[in-house]
Every structure is written in structure tokens, then in C-alpha cells.
One Martini backbone bead per residue (centre of mass of N, CA, C, O) as a GRO file, in nm:
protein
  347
    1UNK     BB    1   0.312   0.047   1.043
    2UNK     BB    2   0.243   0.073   0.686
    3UNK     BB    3   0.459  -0.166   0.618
    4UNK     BB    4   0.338  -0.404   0.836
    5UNK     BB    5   0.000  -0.358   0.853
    6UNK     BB    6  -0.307  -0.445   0.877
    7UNK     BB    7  -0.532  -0.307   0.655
    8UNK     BB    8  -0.714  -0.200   0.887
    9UNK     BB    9  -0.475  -0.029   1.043
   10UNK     BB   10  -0.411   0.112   0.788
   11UNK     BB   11  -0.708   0.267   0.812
   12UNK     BB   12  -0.706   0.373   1.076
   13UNK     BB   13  -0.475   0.565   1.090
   14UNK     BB   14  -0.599   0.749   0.835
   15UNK     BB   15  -0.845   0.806   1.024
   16UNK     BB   16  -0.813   1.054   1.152
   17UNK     BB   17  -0.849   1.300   1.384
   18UNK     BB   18  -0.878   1.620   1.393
   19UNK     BB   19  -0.639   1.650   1.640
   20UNK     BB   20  -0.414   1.506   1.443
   21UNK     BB   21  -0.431   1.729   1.229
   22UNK     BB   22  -0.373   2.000   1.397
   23UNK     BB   23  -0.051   1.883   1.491
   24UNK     BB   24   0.071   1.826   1.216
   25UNK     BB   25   0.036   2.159   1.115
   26UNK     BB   26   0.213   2.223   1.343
   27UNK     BB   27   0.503   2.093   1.255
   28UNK     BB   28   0.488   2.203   0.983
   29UNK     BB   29   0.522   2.501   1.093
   30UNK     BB   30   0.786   2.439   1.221
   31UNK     BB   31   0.971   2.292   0.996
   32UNK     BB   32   0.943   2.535   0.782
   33UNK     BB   33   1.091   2.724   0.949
   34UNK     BB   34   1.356   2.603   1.025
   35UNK     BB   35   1.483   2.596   0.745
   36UNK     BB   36   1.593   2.865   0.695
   37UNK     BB   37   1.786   2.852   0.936
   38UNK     BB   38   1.985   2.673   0.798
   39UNK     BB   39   2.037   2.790   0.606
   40UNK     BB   40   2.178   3.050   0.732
   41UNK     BB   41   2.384   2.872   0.839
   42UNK     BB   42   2.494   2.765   0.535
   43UNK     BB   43   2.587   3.033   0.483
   44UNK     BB   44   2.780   3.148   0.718
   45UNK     BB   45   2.925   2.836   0.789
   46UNK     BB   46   3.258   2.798   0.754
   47UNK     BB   47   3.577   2.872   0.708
   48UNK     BB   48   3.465   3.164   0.708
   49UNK     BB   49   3.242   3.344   0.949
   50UNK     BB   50   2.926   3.513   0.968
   51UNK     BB   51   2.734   3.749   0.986
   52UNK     BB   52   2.428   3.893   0.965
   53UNK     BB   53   2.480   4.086   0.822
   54UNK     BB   54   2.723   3.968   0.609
   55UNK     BB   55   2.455   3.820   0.463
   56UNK     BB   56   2.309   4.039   0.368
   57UNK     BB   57   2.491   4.187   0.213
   58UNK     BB   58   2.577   3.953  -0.001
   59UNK     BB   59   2.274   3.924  -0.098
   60UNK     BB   60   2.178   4.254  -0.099
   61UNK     BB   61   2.491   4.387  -0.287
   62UNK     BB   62   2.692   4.207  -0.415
   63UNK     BB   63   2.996   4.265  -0.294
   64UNK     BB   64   3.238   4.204  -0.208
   65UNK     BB   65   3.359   3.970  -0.030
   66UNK     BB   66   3.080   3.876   0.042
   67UNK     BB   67   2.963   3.851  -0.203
   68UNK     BB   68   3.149   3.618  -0.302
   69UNK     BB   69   3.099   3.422  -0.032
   70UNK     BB   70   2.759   3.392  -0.102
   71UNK     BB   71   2.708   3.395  -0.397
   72UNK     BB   72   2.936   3.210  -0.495
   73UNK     BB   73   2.930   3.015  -0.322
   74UNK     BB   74   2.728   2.919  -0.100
   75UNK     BB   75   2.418   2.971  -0.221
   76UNK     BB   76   2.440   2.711  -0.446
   77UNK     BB   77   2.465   2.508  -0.212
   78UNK     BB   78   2.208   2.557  -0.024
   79UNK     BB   79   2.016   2.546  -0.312
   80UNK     BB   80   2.120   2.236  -0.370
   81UNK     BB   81   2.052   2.109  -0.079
   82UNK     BB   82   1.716   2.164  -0.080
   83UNK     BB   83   1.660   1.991  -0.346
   84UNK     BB   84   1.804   1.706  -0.263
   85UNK     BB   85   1.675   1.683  -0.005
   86UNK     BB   86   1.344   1.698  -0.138
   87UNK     BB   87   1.431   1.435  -0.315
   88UNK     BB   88   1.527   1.218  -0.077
   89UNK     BB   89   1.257   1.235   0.060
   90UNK     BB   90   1.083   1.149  -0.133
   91UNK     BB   91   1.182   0.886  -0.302
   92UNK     BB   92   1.172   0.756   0.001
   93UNK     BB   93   0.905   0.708   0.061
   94UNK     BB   94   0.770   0.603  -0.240
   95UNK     BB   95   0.909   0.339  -0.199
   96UNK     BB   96   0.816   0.256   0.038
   97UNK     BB   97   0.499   0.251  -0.033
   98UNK     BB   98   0.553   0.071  -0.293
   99UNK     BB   99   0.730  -0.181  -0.150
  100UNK     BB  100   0.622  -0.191   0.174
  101UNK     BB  101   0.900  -0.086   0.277
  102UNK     BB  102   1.089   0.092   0.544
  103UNK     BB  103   1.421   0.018   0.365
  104UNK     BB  104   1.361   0.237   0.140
  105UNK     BB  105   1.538   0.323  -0.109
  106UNK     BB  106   1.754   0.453  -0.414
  107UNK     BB  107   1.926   0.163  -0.373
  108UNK     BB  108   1.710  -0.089  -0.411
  109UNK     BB  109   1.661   0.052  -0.734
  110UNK     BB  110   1.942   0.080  -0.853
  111UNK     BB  111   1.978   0.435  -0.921
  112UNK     BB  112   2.282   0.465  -0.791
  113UNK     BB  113   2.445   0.246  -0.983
  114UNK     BB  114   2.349   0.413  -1.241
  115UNK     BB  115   2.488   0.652  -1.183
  116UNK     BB  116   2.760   0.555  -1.137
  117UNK     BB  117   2.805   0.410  -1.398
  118UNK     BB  118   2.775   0.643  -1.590
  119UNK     BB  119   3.011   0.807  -1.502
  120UNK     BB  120   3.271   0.621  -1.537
  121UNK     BB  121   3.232   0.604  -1.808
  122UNK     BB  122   3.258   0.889  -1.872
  123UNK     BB  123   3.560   0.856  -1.803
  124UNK     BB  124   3.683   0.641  -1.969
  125UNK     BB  125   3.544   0.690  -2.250
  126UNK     BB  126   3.468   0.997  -2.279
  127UNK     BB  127   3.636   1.231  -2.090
  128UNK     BB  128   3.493   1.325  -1.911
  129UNK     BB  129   3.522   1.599  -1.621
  130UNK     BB  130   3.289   1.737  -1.537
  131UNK     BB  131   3.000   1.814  -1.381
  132UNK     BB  132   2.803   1.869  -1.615
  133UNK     BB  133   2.847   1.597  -1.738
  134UNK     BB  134   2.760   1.421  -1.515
  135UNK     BB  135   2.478   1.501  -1.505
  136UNK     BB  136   2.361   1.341  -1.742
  137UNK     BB  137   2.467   1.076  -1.704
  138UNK     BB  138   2.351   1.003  -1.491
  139UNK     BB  139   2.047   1.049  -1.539
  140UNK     BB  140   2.051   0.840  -1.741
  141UNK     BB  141   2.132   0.598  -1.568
  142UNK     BB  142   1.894   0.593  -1.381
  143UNK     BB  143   1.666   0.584  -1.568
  144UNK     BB  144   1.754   0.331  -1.709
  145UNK     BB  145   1.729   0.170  -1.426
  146UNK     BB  146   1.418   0.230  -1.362
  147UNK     BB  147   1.333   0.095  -1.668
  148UNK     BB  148   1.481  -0.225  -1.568
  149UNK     BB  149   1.341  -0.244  -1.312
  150UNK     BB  150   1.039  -0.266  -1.470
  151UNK     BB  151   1.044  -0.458  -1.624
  152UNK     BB  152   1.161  -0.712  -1.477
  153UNK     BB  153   0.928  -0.660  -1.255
  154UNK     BB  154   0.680  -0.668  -1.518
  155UNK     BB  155   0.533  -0.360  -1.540
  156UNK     BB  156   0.226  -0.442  -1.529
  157UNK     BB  157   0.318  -0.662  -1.280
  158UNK     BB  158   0.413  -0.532  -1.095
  159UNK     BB  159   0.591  -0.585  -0.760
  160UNK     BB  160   0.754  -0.528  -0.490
  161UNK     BB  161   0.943  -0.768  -0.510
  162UNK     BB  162   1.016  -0.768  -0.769
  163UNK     BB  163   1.160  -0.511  -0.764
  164UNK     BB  164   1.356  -0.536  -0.569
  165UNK     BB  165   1.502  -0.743  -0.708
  166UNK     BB  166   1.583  -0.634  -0.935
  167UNK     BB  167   1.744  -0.386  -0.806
  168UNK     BB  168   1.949  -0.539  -0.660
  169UNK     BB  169   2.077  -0.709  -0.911
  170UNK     BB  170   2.151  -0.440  -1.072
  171UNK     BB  171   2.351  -0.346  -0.847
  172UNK     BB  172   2.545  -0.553  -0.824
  173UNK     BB  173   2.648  -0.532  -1.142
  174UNK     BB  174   2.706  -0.220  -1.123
  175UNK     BB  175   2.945  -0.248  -0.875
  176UNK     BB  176   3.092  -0.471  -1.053
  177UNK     BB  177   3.185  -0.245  -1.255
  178UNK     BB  178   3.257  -0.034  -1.156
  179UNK     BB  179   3.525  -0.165  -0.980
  180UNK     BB  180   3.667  -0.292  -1.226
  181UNK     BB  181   3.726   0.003  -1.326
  182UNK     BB  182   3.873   0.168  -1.095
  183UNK     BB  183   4.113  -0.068  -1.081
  184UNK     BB  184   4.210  -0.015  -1.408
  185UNK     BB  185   4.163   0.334  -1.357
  186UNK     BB  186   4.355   0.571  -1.226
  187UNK     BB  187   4.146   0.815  -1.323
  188UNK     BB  188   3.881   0.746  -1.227
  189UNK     BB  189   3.933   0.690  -0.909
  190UNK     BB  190   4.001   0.980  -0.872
  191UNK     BB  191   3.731   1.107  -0.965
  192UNK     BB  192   3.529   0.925  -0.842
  193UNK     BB  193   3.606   0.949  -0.510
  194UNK     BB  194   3.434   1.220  -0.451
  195UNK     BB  195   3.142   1.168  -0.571
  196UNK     BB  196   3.086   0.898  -0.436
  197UNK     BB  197   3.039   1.038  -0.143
  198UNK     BB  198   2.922   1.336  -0.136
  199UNK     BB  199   2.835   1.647  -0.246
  200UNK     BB  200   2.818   2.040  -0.196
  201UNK     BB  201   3.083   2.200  -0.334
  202UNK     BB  202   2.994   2.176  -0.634
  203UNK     BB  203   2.813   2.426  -0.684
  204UNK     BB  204   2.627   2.565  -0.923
  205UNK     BB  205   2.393   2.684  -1.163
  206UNK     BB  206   2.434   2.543  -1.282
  207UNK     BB  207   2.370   2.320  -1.247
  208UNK     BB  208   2.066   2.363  -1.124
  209UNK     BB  209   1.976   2.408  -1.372
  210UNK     BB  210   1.969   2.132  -1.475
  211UNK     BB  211   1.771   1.988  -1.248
  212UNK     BB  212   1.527   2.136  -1.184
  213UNK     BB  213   1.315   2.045  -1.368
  214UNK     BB  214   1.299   1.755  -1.276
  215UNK     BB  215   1.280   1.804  -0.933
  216UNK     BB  216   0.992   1.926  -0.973
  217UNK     BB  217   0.824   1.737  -1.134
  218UNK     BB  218   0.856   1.531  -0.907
  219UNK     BB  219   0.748   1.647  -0.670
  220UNK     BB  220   0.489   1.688  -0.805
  221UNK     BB  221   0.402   1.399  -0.857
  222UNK     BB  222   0.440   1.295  -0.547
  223UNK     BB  223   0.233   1.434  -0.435
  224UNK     BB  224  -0.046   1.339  -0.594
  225UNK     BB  225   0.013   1.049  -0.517
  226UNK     BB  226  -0.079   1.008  -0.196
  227UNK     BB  227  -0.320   0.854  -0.265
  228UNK     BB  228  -0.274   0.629  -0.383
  229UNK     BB  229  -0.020   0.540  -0.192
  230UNK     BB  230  -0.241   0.433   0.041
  231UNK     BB  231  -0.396   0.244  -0.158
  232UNK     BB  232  -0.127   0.021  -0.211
  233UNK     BB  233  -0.027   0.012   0.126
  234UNK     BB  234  -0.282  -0.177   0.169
  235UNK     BB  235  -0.268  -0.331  -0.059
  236UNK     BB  236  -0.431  -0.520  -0.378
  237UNK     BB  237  -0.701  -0.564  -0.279
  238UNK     BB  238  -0.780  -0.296  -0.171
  239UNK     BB  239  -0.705  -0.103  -0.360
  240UNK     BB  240  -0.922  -0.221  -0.566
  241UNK     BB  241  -1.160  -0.150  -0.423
  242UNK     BB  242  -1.119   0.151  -0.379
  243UNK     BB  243  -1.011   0.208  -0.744
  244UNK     BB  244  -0.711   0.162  -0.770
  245UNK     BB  245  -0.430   0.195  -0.998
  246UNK     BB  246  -0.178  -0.001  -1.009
  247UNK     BB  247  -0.035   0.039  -1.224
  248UNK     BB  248  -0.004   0.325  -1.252
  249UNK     BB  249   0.104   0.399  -0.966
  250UNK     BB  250   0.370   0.253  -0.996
  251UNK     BB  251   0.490   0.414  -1.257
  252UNK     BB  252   0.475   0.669  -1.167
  253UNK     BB  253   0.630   0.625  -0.885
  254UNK     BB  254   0.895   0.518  -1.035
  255UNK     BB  255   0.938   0.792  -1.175
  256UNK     BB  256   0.958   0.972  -0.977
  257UNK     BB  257   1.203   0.839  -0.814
  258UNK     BB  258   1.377   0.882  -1.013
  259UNK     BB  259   1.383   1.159  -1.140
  260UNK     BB  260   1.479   1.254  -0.812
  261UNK     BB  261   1.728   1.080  -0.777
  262UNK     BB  262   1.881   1.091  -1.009
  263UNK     BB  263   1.913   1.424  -1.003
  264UNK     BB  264   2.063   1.420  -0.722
  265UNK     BB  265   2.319   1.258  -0.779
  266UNK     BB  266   2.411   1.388  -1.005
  267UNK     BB  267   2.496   1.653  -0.854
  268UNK     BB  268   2.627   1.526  -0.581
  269UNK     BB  269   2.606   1.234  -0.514
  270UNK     BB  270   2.570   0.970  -0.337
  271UNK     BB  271   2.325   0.995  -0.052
  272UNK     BB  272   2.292   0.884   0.249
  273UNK     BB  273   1.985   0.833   0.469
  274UNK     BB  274   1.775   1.031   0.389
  275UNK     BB  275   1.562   0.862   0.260
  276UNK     BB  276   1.518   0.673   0.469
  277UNK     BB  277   1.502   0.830   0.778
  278UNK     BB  278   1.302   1.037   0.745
  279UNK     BB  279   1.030   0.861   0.657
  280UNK     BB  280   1.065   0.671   0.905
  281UNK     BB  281   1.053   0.908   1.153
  282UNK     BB  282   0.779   1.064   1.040
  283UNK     BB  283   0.594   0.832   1.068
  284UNK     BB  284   0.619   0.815   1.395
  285UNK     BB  285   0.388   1.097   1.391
  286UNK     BB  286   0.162   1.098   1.149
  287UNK     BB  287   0.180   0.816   1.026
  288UNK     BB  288   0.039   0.665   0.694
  289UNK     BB  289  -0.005   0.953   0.593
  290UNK     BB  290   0.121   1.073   0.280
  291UNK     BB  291   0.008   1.342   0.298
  292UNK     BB  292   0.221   1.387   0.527
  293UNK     BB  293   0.486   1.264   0.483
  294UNK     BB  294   0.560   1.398   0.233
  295UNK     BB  295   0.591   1.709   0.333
  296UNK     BB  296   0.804   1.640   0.575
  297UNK     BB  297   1.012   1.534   0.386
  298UNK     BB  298   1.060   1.791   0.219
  299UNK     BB  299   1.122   1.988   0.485
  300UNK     BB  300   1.347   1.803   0.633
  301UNK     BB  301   1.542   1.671   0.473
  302UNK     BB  302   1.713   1.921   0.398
  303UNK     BB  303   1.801   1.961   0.697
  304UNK     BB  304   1.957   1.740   0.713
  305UNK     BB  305   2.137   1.784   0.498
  306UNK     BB  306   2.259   2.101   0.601
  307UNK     BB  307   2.348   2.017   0.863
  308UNK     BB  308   2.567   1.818   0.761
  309UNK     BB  309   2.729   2.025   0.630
  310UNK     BB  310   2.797   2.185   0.851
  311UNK     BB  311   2.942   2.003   1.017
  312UNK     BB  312   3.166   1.937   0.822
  313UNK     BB  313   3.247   2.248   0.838
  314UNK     BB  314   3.339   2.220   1.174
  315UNK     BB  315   3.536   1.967   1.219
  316UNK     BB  316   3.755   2.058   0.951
  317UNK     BB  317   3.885   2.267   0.970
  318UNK     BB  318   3.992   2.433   0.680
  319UNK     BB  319   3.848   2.178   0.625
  320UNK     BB  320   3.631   1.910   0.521
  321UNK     BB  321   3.341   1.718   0.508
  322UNK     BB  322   3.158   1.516   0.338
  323UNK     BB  323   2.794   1.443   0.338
  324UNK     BB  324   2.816   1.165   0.299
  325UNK     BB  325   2.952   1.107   0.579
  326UNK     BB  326   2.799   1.246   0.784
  327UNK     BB  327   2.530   1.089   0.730
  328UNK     BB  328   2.647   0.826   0.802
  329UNK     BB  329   2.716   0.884   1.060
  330UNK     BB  330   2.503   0.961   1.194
  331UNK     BB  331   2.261   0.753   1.020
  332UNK     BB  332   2.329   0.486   1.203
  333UNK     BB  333   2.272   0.523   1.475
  334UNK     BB  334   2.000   0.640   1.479
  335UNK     BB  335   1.880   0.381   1.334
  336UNK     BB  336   1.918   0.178   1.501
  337UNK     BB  337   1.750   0.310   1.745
  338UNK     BB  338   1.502   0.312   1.573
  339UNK     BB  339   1.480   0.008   1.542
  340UNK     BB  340   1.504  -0.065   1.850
  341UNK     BB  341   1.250   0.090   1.965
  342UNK     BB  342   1.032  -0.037   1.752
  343UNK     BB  343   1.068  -0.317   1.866
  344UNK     BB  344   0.990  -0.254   2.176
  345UNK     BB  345   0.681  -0.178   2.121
  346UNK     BB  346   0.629  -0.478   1.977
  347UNK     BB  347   0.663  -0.644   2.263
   0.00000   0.00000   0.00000
């Protein structure tokens, strides 16, 4: 593994032949295939299950009761799930590869308490009520804390260890004023308690319109990012060998992650295990090449966030599970299976 792997051995990792490169290319061209078919089935399948001719209908006719159903509701559920899907697995890759840490996602540096810690705020002290108001303040709060977990860390001497810890640290305090506040204000707690699960039932286009330009930025970043990414998980020495800037590519790579996580959450709300799952999963057939993971990660995580959002709504019709219940009841066990593997393969 990357992350893990004494700097020869990732670079012989990097250096695939070109059959393992023929490979890679036709996997992505399978994942990518996956994806529409997902979505369509997000899109077909709820309290009320649609045929394909009735969502032709109402994608491309968009008039009554089918087009109410697809593009009113539906439509921009599974192209917000789309976006978040490949901005948490996006985020979860560039911590992998920035912390050198396996088991890096978008709650290790604390972005995740930065968003929910702000949003509680919005409620208790600003009276804020509605999703497109949560949304400018979480994304505000985890921005805030991945640039006081960048300074804590060091800033321009930040190390993987130091970030962790300064992240580690700063969510712990964010989730005891979270727990202080949602305790002493059943108003808070109330309306906290949806959001904090993790849901696509709530997207509208404005929400949409709200997030796109960050998510857009952020994943343009993230994937430029990959070569230089390959170069610092290969150690400090070696990268500095290499030519790599560490102190720019580390700060590059905390903006992406910012502001990829914090835009998925302000509009979903905390979504675990899609960050930590999809890129160590990818990671186990691709290899430690990042020019392979961020898009594998881009292409598969939203599979995955749409794939549990359906499952949510088949298995408690006509009401549903929040899609951030699903990934962690699927990607709990999953994960752990996935930890077991790669021990056994170790020893």
C-alpha cells in the first residue's frame, strides 16, 4: 500500500508496466459505464418505482405527474448525490496520499466538526431555519477549520503527524460545544438531528446551484494535484529529490480537501465512510498511482453514495433510511473485511 510502503517499493508500484496501464483504462471505462446506470436507477426507484419510458417522460416532456416525480423530486436528489459522491471520495484519496494514513478521511482534519459546529451555531444564535441557509455556514466552518488545522499544523512546515493531531484535537472541541449546545437547546437538537445523519432528500437546485462552483474548483485542483501527490507520499526526502514542492503541494492539497469536504457536507450533511472506503478499496487494483486513484475515486464514490441512497429507499418504504445510515451500516463491515484481507496478505 501507499501509505505504508518503503519509498522504493512505491516507486516501483508507480512505475507500472504498460499491460497493468491497458488495465487500469478499461476498468475506468467499466466504472464509468456503472455510473449513468446508477443514477438511472436513483432516479426510477422510491416510495413510488417508475418505468424507463416514465422517466423518459418526465426527463424529456417534464409535464405531469411523471415530470413532477423526476425532475421536481428526484432529478436533483441523484445529481446532488453525484457531486457529493465524487467530492468525498475525491477529498478522501488527497488526505490518504497528504497524510500518508490509510484511514485518512475528511473527519480526520477535523472538516466534518467544523461544518456540523457551525451549523448548530446557525441555529441556536442566528435563528437560521432553512438548507440553503446551512449550507453557506457549514461550508464556512469547515473552511475555518481546515485553515486553523493548516496553521496549528505548522503552515509552511506542516507535517502529516502535525496535521493529524492538530485535526484530531480540534474536532474533539468542536464536538463537545456541538454535544454542550444541541443538550441545552431542544430546538437545535430537533433540527440538528436530521442534518447530522447525512441525507440527499433535501436537495434542491438551488442547494445545487449554491455548492457547484466550489465542488467544480475543488475536484479541478484535486486531480492536478496527482502528480505532485505521488511525489510527497513517497516520503520528504524522496520528494524534495524528486523537485516537489512540499510546502505548496501540502497547502494546494488541504484547500482541495477543504473545500471538496466542506461543500459535500454543508449540502448533505456528514456522510461517513465514502472519503475513507472508495479510495482504499481503489487503491487495492490501481496500485499507488494517484493519477489512477483521484479518477477511479471521482467515478466509483458516487456510485456508491447513490447506490446506498437507493438501498435506503427500498428497504423502508414508503418511508426511507438517510443515506449516511446506509453507508455506515454497508461500509462498517465492508471495511473491516477490507482491513482483515490486507492483514492476512501481510503476514
Amino acid at each position: 500500500m501507499l501509505v505504508d510502503s518503503p519509498p522504493e517499493e512505491r516507486a516501483a508500484a508507480l512505475a507500472a508496466p504498460p499491460s497493468r496501464g491497458g488495465t487500469r483504462a478499461a476498468g475506468l471505462a467499466l466504472s464509468t459505464a456503472v455510473l449513468p446506470l446508477v443514477a438511472l436507477a436513483s432516479i426510477a426507484i422510491g416510495a413510488k418505482e417508475l418505468s424507463l419510458a416514465q422517466v423518459w417522460h418526465g426527463l424529456f416532456q417534464n409535464s405531469g405527474t411523471y415530470g413532477d416525480v423526476v425532475v421536481g423530486e428526484r432529478l436533483s436528489r441523484t445529481v446532488l448525490g453525484l457531486l457529493a459522491g465524487a467530492a468525498l471520495g475525491l477529498s478522501g484519496a488527497v488526505l490518504q496520499a497528504l497524510t500518508r494514513n490509510p484511514l485518512a478521511e475528511p473527519g480526520i482534519l477535523g472538516i466534518n466538526a467544523g461544518a456540523s459546529a457551525a451549523v448548530v451555531t446557525a441555529i441556536t444564535y442566528f435563528g437560521v431555519t432553512s438548507l440553503s441557509g446551512y449550507v453557506w455556514f457549514a461550508f464556512l466552518g469547515a473552511a475555518a477549520v481546515g485553515a486553523l488545522v493548516w496553521f496549528l499544523g505548522g503552515s509552511r512546515g506542516a507535517t502529516p503527524v502535525r496535521l493529524a493531531l492538530a485535526g484530531t484535537a480540534i474536532s474533539a472541541a468542536l464536538y463537545g460545544y456541538l454535544q454542550a449546545v444541541m443538550i441545552t437547546d431542544d430546538a437545535a437538537l430537533g433540527r440538528m438531528r436530521f442534518w447530522t445523519v447525512g441525507s440527499l432528500a433535501s436537495a434542491t437546485q438551488g442547494t445545487i446551484a449554491q455548492v457547484l462552483p466550489f465542488l467544480g474548483a475543488g475536484t479541478v485542483l484535486a486531480l492536478l494535484l496527482a502528480r505532485p501527490l505521488n511525489a510527497v507520499a513517497m516520503g520528504d526526502d524522496t520528494a524534495r529529490a524528486l523537485g516537489a514542492d512540499l510546502n505548496r503541494t501540502r497547502a494546494l492539497a488541504m484547500l482541495a480537501a477543504t473545500v471538496l469536504s466542506g461543500a459535500a457536507t454543508a449540502a448533505c450533511g456528514p456522510i461517513v465512510f465514502v472519503g475513507l472506503m472508495v479510495p482504499h478499496v481503489v487503491r487495492s487494483f490501481t496500485g499507488p498511482d494517484l493519477r489512477w486513484i483521484l479518477p477511479y475515486a471521482t467515478v466509483l464514490s458516487p456510485v456508491l453514495l447513490l447506490g446506498a441512497d437507493v438501498v435506503g429507499r427500498m428497504v423502508a418504504r414508503p418511508a426511507e433510511l438517510q443515506v449516511g445510515v446506509v453507508t455506515a451500516v454497508l461500509g462498517g463491515p465492508v471495511f473491516i473485511l477490507l482491513v482483515r484481507r490486507r492483514r492476512t496478505t501481510q503476514l
